[in-house]
C-alpha positions as CSV (number, residue, x, y, z in Angstrom):
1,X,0.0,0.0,0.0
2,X,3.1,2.2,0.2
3,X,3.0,5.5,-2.1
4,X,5.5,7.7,-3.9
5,X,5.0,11.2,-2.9
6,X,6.6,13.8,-4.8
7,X,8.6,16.4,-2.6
8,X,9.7,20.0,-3.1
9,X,12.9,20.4,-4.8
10,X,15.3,23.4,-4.3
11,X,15.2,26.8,-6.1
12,X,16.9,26.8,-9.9
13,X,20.0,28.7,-9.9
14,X,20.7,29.7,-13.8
15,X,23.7,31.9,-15.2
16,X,27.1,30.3,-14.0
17,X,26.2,26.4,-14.5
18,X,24.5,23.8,-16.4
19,X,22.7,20.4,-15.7
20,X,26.7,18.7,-16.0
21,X,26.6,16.7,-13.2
22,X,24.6,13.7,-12.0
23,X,21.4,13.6,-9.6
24,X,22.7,12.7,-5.7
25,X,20.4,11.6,-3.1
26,X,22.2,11.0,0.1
27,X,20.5,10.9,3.7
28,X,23.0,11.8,7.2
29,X,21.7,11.1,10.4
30,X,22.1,13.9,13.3
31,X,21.3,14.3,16.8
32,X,18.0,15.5,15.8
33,X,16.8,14.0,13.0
34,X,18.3,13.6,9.4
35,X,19.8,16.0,6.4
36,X,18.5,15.1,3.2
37,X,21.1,16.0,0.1
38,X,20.4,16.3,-3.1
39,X,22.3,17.4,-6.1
40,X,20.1,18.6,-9.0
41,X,23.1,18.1,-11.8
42,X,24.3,22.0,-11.0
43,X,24.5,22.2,-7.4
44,X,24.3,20.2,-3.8
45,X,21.4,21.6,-1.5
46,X,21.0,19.9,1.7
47,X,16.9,20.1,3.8
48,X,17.1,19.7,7.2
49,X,14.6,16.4,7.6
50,X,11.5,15.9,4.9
51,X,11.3,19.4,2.3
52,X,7.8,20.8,2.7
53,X,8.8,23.8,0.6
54,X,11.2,25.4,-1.7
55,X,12.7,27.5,1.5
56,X,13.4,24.2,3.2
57,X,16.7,23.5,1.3
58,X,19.9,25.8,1.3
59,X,22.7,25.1,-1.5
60,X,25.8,24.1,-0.1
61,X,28.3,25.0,-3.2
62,X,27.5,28.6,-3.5
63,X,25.8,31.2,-2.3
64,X,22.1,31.1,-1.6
65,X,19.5,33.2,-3.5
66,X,18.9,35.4,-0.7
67,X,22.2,36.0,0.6
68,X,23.4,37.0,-3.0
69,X,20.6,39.4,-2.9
70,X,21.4,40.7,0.3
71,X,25.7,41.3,-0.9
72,X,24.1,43.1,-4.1
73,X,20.9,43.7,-6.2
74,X,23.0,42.3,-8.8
75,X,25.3,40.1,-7.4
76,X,24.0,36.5,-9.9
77,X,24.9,33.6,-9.1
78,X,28.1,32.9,-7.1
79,X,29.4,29.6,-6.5
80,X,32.0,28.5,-4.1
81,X,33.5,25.0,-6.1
82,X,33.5,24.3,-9.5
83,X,29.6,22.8,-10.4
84,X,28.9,20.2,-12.4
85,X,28.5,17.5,-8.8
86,X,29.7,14.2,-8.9
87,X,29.4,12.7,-5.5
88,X,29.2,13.5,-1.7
89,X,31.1,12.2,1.7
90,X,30.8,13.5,5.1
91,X,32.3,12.0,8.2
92,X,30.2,10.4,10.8
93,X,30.3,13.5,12.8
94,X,29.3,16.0,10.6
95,X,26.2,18.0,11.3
96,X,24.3,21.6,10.4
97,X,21.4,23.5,11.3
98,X,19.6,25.7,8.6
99,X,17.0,27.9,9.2
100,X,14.5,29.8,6.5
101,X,16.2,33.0,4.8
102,X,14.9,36.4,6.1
103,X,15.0,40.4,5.2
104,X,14.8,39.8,1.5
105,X,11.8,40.2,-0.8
106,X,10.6,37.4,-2.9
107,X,11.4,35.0,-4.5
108,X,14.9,35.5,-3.2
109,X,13.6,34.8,0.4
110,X,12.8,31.2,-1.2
111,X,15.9,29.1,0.3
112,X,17.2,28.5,3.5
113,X,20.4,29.4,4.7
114,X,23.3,27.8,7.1
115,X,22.8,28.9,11.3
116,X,25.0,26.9,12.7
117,X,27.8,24.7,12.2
118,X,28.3,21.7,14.5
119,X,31.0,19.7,13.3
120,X,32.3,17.2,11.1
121,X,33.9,17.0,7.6
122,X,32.4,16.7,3.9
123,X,33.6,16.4,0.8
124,X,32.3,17.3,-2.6
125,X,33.5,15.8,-5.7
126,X,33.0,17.9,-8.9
127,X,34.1,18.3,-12.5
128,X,36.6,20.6,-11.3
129,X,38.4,17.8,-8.5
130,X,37.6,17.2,-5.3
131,X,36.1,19.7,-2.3
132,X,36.9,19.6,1.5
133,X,35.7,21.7,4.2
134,X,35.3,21.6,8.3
135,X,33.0,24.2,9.0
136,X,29.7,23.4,7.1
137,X,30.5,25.9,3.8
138,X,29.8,29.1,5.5
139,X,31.5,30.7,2.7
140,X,33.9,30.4,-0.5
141,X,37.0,30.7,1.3
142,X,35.3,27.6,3.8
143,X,36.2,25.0,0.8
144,X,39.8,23.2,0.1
145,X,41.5,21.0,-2.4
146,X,43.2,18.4,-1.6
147,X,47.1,17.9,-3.0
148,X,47.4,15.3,-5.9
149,X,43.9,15.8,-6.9
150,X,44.2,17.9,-10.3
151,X,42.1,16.8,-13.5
152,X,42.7,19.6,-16.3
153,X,42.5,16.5,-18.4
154,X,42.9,18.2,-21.6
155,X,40.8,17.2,-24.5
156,X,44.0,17.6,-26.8
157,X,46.7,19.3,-27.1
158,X,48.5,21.7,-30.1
159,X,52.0,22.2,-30.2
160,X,54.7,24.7,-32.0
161,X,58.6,24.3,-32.6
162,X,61.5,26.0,-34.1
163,X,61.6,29.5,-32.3
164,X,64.0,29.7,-29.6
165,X,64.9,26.4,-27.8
166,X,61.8,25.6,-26.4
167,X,58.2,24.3,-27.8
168,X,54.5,26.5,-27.6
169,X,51.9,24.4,-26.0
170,X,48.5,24.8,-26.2
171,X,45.5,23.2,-25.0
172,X,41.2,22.6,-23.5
173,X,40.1,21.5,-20.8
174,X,36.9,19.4,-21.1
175,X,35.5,21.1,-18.0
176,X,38.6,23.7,-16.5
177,X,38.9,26.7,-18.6
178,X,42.4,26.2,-21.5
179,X,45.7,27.1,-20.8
180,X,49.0,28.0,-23.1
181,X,52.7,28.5,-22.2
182,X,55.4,29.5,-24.7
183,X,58.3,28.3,-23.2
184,X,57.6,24.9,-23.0
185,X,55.6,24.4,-19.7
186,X,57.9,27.0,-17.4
187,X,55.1,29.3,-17.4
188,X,51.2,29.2,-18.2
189,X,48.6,31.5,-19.6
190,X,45.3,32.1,-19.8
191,X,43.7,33.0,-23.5
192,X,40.9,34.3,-22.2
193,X,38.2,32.8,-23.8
194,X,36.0,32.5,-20.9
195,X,34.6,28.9,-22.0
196,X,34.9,26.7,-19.1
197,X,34.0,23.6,-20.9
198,X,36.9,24.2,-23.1
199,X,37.3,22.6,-26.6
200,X,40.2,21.5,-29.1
201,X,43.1,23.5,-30.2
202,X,45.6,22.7,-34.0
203,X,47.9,23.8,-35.2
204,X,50.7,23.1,-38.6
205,X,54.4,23.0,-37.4
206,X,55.1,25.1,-40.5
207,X,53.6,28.2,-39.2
208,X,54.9,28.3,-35.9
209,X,53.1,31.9,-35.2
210,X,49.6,30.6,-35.7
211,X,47.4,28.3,-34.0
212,X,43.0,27.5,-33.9
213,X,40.8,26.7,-31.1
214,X,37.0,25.9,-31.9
215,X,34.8,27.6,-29.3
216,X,31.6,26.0,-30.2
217,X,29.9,27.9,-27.5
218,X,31.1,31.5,-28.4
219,X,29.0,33.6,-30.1
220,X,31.2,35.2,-32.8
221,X,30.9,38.3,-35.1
222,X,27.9,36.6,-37.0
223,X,25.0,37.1,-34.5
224,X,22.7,34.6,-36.4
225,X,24.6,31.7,-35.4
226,X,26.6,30.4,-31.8
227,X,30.0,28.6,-32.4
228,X,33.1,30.2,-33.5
229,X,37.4,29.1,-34.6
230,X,39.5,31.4,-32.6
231,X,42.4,32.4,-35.1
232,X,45.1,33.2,-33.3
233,X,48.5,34.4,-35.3
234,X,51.4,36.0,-33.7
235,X,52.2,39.9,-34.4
236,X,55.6,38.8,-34.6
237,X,56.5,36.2,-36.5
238,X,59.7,35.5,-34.2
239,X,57.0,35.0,-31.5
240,X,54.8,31.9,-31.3
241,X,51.3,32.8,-30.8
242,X,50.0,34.9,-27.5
243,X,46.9,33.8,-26.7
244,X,46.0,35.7,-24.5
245,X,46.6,38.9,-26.7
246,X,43.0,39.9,-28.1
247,X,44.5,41.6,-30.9
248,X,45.7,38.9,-32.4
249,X,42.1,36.7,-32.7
250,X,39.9,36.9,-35.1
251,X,36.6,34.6,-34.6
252,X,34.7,33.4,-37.7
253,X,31.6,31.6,-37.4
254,X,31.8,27.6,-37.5
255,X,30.0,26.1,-40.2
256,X,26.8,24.6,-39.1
257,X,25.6,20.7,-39.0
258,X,22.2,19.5,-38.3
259,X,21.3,18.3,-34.6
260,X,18.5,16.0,-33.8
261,X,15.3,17.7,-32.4
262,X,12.7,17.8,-31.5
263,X,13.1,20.4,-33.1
264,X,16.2,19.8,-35.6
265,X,18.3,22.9,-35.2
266,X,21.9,23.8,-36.4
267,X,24.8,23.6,-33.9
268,X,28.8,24.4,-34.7
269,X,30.4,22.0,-36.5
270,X,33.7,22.8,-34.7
271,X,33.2,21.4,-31.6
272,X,35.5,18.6,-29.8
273,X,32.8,15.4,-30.5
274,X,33.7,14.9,-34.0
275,X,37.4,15.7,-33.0
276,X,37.3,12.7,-31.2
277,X,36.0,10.0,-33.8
278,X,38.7,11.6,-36.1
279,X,38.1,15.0,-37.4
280,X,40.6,16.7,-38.4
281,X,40.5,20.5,-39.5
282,X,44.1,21.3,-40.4
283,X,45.7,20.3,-43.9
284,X,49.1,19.8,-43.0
285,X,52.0,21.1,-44.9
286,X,54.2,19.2,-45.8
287,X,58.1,19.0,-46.0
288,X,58.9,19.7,-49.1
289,X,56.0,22.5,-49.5
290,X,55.5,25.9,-48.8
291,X,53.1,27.0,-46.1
292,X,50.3,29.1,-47.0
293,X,49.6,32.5,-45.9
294,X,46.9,31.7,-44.4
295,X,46.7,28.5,-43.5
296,X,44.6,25.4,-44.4
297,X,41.5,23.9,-43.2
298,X,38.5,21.9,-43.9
299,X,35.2,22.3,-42.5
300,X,31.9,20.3,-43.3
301,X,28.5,22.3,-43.4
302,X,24.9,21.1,-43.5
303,X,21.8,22.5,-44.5
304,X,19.0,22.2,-42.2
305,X,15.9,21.5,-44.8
306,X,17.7,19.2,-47.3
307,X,20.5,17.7,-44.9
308,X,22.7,17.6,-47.4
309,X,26.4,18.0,-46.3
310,X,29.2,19.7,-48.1
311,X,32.9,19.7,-47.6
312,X,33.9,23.1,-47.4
313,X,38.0,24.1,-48.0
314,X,39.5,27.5,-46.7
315,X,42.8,29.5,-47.5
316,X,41.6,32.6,-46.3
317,X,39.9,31.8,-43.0
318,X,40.6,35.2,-41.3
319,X,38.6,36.6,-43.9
320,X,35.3,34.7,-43.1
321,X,33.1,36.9,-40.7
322,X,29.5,36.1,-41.7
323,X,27.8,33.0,-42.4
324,X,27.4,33.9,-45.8
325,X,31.1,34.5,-46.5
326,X,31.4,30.6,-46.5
327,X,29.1,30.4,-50.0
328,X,31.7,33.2,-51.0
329,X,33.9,31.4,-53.6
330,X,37.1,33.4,-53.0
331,X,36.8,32.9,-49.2
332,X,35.9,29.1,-49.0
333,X,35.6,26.2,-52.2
334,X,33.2,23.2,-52.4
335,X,35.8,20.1,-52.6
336,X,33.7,17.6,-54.8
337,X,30.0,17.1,-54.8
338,X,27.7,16.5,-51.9
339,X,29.1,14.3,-49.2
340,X,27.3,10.6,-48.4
341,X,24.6,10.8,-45.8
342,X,25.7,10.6,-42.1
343,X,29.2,11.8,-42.8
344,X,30.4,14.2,-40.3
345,X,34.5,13.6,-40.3
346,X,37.2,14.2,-42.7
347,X,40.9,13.9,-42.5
348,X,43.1,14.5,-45.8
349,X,46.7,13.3,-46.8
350,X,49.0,14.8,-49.4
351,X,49.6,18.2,-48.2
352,X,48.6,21.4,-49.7
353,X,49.2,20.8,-53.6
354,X,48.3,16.8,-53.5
355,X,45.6,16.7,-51.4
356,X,44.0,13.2,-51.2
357,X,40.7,13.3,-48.8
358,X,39.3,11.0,-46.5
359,X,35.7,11.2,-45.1
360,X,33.8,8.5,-42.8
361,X,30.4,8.6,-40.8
362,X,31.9,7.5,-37.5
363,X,33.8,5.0,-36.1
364,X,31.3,2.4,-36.3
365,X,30.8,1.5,-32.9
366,X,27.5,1.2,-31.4
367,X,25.4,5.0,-32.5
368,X,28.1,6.2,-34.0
369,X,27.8,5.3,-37.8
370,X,28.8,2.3,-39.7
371,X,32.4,3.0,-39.7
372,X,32.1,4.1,-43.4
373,X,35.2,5.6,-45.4
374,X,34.9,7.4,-48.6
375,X,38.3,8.8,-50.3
376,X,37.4,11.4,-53.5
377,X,38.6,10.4,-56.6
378,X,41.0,11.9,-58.8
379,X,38.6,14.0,-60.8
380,X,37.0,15.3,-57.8
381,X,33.4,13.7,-59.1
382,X,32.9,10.8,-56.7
383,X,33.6,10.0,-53.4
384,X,34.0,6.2,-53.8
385,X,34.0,3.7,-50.8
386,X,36.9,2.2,-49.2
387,X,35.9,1.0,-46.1
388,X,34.2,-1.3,-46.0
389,X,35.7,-2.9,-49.6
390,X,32.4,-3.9,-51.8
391,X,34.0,-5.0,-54.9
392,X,37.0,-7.8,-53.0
393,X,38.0,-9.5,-50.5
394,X,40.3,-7.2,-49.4
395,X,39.2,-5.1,-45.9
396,X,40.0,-1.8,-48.0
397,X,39.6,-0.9,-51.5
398,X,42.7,0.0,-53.2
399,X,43.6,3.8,-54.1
């Protein structure tokens, strides 16, 4: 005869995070009663007992709605650890007291907020590491990170040579911000580029003053669409790259591909995803070859009505600001006809004179494609199958 009864969850904090993490439900005994924790895939709240009401929960990683209010009419949302919650300890011991927020007006008087601390330990694990603190997360400065803890885990990384004795490194952080140095590691920068969930970075050896990130959430020149490539190229070309100098970037829009609804919609095409089942933007030069002035790249764009795909090819990215600009011949070229359906990747060999392309529909693992690979002939008319070999017995078609 038992029943599920749905209870009040806490107030929705917007502007800093998103839904990242994963949904915590974790109970802790106390001398008089229980805490209730929840995570709601942004941020840990904690109820003192059974929530009755939105006021009866106050958010542990940052600052509650009415005590925000209270620092500044405009103070947003502040949060003490990185967000995105991933689990929650606490030692036997630990134990708080909350009591309903007062002397703000509604609805930022909808929260609870910390009374008293009576002791114990608890530890917050979170996209950004792990969280420790002893005195109930009173406040920002309450939290700690342990030593050996550090996940910057970099989605990849781009590297320069050749000036002075020491490489340029570059690189994005899945979930911590990206970071450059240009002497080899010795010291670090930040480029700025305020994305948090950071994305991929290239670069061609040959040009050791320029390097791309994609920032698939940045909203570039173009207004009518969301996802950028950060150009970066040094001032001087004795220098490698700074990234953190905002003269030196130029953002053109991503091309777009089609995302699955409901509805379908059009998302950046530069983004880290299709890095990682093989994409790769940057046609390399090669040894015996001259770089190009301005670089080498290939991007694939979609159309959102016909869903036909075309492989787009760029000499002249910094000269791309609009959408538009990429149906602009003398900006950005077609390179044969319309791709197969479901291809999304594209690598190329040959350098910049002998290009030979490659394109596939995924890696063929299970929902991601069939693991199809398509290399354009040498008329440029027909992107014939490779992989898998229809015409022998052979795994791959010959050239």
């Amino acid at each position: 005869m038992a029943q599920w009864v749905q209870l009040q969850g806490p107030p929705v904090y917007f502007g800093t995070t998103s839904p990242s993490g994963v949904a915590i439900v974790r109970t802790k005994k106390t001398s008089s009663g229980f805490l209730l924790f929840f995570s709601d895939c942004s941020h840990v709240h904690v109820s003192a007992g059974t929530p009755t009401t939105v006021t009866s929960w106050h958010r542990l990683d940052g600052e509650d709605a009415s005590v925000a209010r209270q620092a500044n009419p405009h103070h947003g949302n502040v949060v003490f650890v990185h967000p995105d919650p991933h689990g929650i300890a606490f030692t036997s011991d630990f134990e708080v007291t909350i009591t309903p927020a007062t002397g703000v007006d509604f609805p930022y008087n909808q929260c609870s907020v910390l009374d008293q601390y009576i002791g114990g330990t608890i530890w917050m694990a979170n996209d950004g590491g792990v969280h420790w603190c002893a005195d109930g997360g009173k406040n920002a400065n309450s939290w700690n990170w342990p030593l050996g803890l550090e996940t910057l885990d970099p989605v990849n990384i781009a590297g320069l040579f050749g000036i002075g004795n020491t490489p340029a490194l570059y690189f994005g952080c899945g979930d911590n911000e990206d970071f450059f140095s240009r002497n080899g590691g010795v010291n670090w920068g930040d480029p700025g580029s305020g994305c948090g969930d950071c994305d991929t970075w290239f670069s061609d050896t040959a040009t050791a003053d320029r390097v791309i990130q994609f920032l698939p959430k940045r909203q570039p020149d173009d207004p009518s669409v969301v996802g950028c490539i950060g150009v970066i190229v040094s001032g001087d070309s004795s220098q490698y790259p700074d990234a953190s100098d905002t003269g030196s970037k130029t953002f053109p829009p991503s091309t777009q591909l089609v995302a699955v609804g409901p509805p379908p919609k059009l998302v950046a095409y530069a983004s880290s995803g299709r890095v990682l089942r093989g994409y790769r933007p940057v046609i390399k030069t090669l040894a015996t070859e001259a770089a190009l002035a301005d670089g080498d790249y290939l991007f694939i764009n979609q159309d959102l009505n016909t869903r036909v795909s075309t492989l787009l090819r760029t000499n002249s990215i910094r000269s791309i600001k609009l959408m538009s600009d990429w149906l602009d011949t003398t900006k950005a070229a077609a390179v044969g006809p319309a791709l197969p359906m479901g291809v999304d990747l594209v690598q190329t060999s040959g350098g910049h004179f002998t290009t030979v392309f490659y394109v596939g529909d995924g890696t063929g693992k299970v929902g991601d494609g069939t693991g199809n690979v398509w290399k354009l002939d040498s008329s440029s008319n027909t992107w014939k199958q490779i992989v898998p070999n229809l015409t022998a017995p052979t795994p791959v078609a010959p050239p």
